[in-house]
C-alpha positions in Angstrom: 98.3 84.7 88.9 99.5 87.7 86.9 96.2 89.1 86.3 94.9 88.2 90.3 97.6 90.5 91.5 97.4 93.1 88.5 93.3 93.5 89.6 94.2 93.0 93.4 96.8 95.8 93.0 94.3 98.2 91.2 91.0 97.9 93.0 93.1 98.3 96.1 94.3 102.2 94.8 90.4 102.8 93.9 90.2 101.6 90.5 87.6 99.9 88.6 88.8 97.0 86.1 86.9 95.5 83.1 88.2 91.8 82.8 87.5 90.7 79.3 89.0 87.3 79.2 91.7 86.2 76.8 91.9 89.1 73.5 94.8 90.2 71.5 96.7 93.0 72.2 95.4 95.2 69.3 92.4 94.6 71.3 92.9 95.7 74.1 93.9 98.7 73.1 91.1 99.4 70.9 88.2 98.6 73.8 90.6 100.7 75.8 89.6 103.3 73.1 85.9 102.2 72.9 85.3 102.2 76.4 87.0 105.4 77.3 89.1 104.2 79.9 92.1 105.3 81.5 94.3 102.6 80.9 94.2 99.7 79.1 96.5 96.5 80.6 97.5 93.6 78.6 98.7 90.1 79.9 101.2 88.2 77.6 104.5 87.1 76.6 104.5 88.1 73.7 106.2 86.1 70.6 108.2 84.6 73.9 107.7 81.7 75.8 105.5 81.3 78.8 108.3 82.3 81.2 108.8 85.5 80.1 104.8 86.6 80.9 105.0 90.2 81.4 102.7 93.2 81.1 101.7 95.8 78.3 100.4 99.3 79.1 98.5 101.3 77.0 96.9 104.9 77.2 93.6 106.4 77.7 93.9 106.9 73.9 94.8 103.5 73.0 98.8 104.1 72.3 101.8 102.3 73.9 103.3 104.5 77.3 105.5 106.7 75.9 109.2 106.9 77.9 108.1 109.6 80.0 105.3 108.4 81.0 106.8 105.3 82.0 109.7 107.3 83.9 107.1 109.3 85.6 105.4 105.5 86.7 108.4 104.3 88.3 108.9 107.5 89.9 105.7 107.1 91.2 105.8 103.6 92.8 109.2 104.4 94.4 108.2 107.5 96.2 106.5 105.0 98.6 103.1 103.9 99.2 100.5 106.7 98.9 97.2 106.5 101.2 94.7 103.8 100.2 91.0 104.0 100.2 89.4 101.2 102.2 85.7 100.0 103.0 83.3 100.8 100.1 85.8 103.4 98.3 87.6 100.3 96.8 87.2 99.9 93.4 85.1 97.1 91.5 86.7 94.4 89.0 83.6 93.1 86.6 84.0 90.6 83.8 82.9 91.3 79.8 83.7 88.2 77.6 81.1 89.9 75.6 83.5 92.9 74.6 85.8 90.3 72.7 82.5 90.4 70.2 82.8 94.3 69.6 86.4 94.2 68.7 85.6 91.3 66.2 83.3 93.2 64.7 85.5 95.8 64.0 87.7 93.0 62.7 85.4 92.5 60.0 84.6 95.6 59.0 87.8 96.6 58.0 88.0 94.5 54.7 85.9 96.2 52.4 85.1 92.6 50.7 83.5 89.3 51.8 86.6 86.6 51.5 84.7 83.7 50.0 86.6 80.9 48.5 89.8 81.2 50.1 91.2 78.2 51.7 93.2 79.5 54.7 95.4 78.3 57.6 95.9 79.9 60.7 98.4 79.1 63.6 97.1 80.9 66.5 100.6 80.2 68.4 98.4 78.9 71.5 98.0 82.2 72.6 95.2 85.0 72.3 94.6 84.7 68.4 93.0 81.4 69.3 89.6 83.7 70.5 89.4 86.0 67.5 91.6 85.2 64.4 89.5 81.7 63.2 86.2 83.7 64.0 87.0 87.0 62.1 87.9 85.0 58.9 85.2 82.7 58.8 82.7 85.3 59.1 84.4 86.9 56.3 83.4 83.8 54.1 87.1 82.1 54.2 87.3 78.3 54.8 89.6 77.7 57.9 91.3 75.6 59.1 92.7 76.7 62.8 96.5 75.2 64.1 97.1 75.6 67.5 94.4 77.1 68.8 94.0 75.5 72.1 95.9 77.4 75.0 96.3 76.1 78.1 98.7 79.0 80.0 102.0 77.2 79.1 101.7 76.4 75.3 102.2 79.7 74.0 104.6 79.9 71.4 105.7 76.5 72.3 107.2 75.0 68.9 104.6 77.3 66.4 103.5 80.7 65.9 104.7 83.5 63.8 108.3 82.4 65.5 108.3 79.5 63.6 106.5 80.0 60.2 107.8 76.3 58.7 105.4 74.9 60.8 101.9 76.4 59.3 103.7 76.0 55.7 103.6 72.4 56.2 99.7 72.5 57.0 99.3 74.5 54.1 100.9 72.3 51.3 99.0 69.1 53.7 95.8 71.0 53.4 96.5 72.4 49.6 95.2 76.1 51.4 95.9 79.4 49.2 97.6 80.6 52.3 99.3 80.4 55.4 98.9 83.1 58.5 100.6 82.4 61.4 100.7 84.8 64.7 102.4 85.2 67.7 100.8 85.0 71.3 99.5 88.1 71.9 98.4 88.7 68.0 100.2 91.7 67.2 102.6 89.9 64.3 101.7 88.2 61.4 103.9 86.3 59.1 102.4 84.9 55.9 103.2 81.8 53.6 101.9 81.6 49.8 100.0 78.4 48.5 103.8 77.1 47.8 104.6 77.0 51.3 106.7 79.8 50.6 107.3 82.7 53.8 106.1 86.0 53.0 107.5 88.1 56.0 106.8 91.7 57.5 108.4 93.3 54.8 106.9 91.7 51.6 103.0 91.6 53.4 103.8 95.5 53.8 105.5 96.1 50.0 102.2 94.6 49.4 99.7 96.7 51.2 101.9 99.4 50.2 101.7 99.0 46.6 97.7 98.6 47.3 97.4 101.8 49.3 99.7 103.9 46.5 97.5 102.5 44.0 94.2 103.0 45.4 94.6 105.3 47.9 97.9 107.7 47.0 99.8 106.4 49.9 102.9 108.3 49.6 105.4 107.4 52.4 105.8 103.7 54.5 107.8 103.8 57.4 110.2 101.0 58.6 113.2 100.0 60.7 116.6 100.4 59.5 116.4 96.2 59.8 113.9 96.4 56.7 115.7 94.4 53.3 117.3 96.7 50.9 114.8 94.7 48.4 112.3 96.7 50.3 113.5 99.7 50.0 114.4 99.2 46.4 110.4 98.2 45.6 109.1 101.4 47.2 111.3 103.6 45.4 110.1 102.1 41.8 106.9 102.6 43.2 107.8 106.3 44.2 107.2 105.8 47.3 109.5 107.1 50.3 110.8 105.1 52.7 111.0 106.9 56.5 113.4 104.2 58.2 113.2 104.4 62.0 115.6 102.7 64.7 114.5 99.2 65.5 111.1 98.8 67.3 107.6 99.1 67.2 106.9 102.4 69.4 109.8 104.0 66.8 107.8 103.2 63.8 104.1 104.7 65.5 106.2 107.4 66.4 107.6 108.2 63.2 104.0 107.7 61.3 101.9 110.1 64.0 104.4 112.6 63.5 104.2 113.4 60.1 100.8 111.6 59.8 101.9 108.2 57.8 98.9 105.4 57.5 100.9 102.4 57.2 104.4 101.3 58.8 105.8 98.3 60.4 109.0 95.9 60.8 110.1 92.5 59.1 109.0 90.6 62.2 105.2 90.9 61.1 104.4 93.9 63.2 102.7 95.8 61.5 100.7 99.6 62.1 97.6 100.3 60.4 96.8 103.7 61.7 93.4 104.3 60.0 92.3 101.3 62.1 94.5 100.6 65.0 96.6 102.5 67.4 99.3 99.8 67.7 100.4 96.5 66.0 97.9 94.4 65.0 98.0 90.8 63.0 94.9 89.9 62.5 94.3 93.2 60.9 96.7 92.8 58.7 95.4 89.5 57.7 92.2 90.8 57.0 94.0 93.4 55.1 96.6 91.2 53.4 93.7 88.5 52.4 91.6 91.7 50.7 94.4 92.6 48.6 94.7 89.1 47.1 90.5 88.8 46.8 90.8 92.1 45.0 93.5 91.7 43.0 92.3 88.4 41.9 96.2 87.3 42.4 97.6 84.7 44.6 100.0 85.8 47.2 103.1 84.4 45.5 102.9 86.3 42.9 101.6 89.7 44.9 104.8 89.1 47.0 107.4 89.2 43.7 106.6 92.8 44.3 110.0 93.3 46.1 113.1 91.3 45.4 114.4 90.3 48.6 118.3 90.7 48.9 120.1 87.8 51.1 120.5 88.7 54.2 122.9 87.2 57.4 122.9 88.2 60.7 125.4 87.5 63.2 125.4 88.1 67.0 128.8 89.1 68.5 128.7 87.9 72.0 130.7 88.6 75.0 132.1 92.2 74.0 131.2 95.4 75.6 128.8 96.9 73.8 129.2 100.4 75.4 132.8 100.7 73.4 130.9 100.1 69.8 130.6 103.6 68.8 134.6 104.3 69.3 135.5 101.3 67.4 137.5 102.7 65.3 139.4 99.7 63.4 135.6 98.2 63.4 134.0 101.3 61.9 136.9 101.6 59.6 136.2 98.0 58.4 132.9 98.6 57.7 133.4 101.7 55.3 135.3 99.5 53.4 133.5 96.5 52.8 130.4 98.9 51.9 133.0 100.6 49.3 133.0 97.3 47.8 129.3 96.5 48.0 128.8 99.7 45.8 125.0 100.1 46.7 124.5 96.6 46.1 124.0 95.9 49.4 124.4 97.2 53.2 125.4 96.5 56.5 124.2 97.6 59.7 126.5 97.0 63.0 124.3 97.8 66.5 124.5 96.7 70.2 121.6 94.9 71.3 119.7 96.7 73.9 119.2 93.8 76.4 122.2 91.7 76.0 125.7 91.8 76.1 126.6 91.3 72.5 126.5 93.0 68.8 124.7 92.7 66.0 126.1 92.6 62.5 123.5 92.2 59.5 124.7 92.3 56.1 122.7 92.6 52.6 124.7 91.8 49.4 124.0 90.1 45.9 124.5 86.5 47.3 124.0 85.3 50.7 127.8 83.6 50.6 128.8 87.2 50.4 126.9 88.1 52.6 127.9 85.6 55.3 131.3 86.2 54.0 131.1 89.7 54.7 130.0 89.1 58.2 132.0 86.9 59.8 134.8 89.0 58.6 133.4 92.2 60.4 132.1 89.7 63.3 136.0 88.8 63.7 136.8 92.8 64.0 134.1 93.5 66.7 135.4 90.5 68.6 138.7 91.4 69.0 138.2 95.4 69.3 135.3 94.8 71.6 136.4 92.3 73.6 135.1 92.5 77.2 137.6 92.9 80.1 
């Protein structure tokens, strides 16, 4: 239905749209690229449930809309309905499954190293890794075995998926596979588990690539969110590497690495930016990449991924408070300060509104995750009664 209207609503203005079927949203951006169109428009929900079906823009040069550009949009499509061409000055909607094969291909060549002998499992999520992710890595030489896989327009991220990395860690100590890749629906996360059945999130797939890049390439700077684990952050700097830590979200981190130019960046949900290849998130990318490192380094992933220590870490959501009032918390604020006094740079804690609900979110790193939690639920308490909503 979505993509009906999105093609009716195009032609209709006196644009042309390439249909090509059900691809990832990495891809779409990169044919976007390829093709040199003027937009590129992607269909998904996302790492959500079918429900929340919704639609990503992208640029004629294969990035995310910036703000602007999406203010100047709306703007747009409120100053009322412009003049429409009719008769033969419509536009033309053409299908090309056959473009899903270029962006494959580019798949593939990224790795650098055929992949044979590794046993893999890959949860597709039900969504648009189910296409691309099984074929990329068996053409690499890996033996797969695909979770999943069969999307039917409701199934998406039902119960599987990136979301909910237990279950491909199960099929991975039932299969005895060297590892575990699970994606969301539209393929832009990955999150990985070792041979143990062990989760290997965003951050320690990216200490990993990052310790490859330094090593190999001179990689000098990684850029995350301020929601990356101190253990990260911790790694990098034995590494010498600096860490550039963004606010949380994907278009902060791309943001942060065109601007001074960084290769590699990304967040502990899986998303991560591989700018010498992609303009935007992309998990099967960083599968290929991830599964080259271990092939190269002749390591298995659990013991690549003891490359940072992780630090315990709780978060709690604060609900029904008024978010608006969190940065004149003062008793709150105050609270904090001391409890990090205490911590002593063994830990940290980050207090933030959420930008869609009505409710705060305290996360806390320490030493032990009953301090942590500890820790929490003492500042949660605070935020509750300072921010209580009228």
């Amino acid at each position: 239905m979505l993509e009906a209207a999105l093609v009716a609503g195009i032609t209709s203005a006196g644009g042309d749209v390439t249909k090509v079927g059900r691809l990832p949203t990495p891809g779409v951006a990169y044919l976007t690229l390829l093709l040199g169109a003027d937009s590129g428009a992607m269909i998904s929900a996302s790492h959500n449930p079918m429900a929340d079906n919704g639609i990503k823009f992208f640029g004629s040069n294969g990035y995310k809309l910036t703000d602007a550009e999406e203010v100047r949009i709306t703007a747009l499509v409120q100053s009322g309905d412009p003049d429409r061409p009719t008769g033969v000055d419509i536009g033309r909607s053409t299908l090309r499954d056959d473009l899903v094969d270029r962006y494959i291909d580019h798949l593939v060549a990224t790795a650098g190293t055929e992949l044979k002998g590794l046993q893999v499992v890959v949860d597709c999520a039900n969504g648009a890794a189910s296409a691309v992710a099984p074929e990329v890595l068996r053409r690499l030489g890996c033996q797969v075995t695909a979770i999943h896989a069969e999307p039917d327009g409701t199934n998406i991220n039902d119960r599987c998926g990136s979301n909910h990395p237990e279950v491909v860690a199960a099929a991975v100590v039932e299969h005895g596979a060297d590892v575990g890749l699970a994606h969301d629906g539209d393929a832009d996360r990955l999150v990985a588990v070792d041979h143990r059945g062990d989760v290997v999130d965003g951050d320690a797939i990216l200490a990993i690539l990052a310790e490859r890049f330094h090593r190999e390439q001179g990689l000098r700077a990684v850029v995350t969110t301020v929601m990356t684990n101190l253990g990260f952050v911790q790694a990098m700097q034995d590494l010498g590497l600096q860490v550039v830590q963004t606010p949380v979200g994907d278009r902060y981190v791309l943001e942060a690495m065109r601007k001074a130019g960084h290769p590699l960046g990304g967040e502990q949900s899986g998303h991560l930016i591989l700018s010498d290849h992609a303009t935007t998130g992309d998990g099967i990318l960083s599968a290929v990449g991830l599964l080259s490192t271990i092939v190269r380094s002749g390591r298995p992933l659990a013991e690549l991924a003891t490359v940072m220590r992780r630090l315990p870490q709780v978060l709690v959501n604060v609900r029904d408070v008024d978010r608006a009032r969190l940065d004149h918390a003062e008793v709150l604020w105050k609270t904090v300060a001391q409890e990090e006094a205490e911590l002593a740079g063994g830990g940290r804690i980050l207090v933030r509104a959420s930008g869609t609900e009505p409710l705060v979110r305290i996360m806390v790193e320490a030493d032990s995750e009953p301090r942590a939690r500890q820790i929490a639920e003492r500042l949660a308490a605070v935020a509750a009664e300072e921010l209580r909503a009228s």
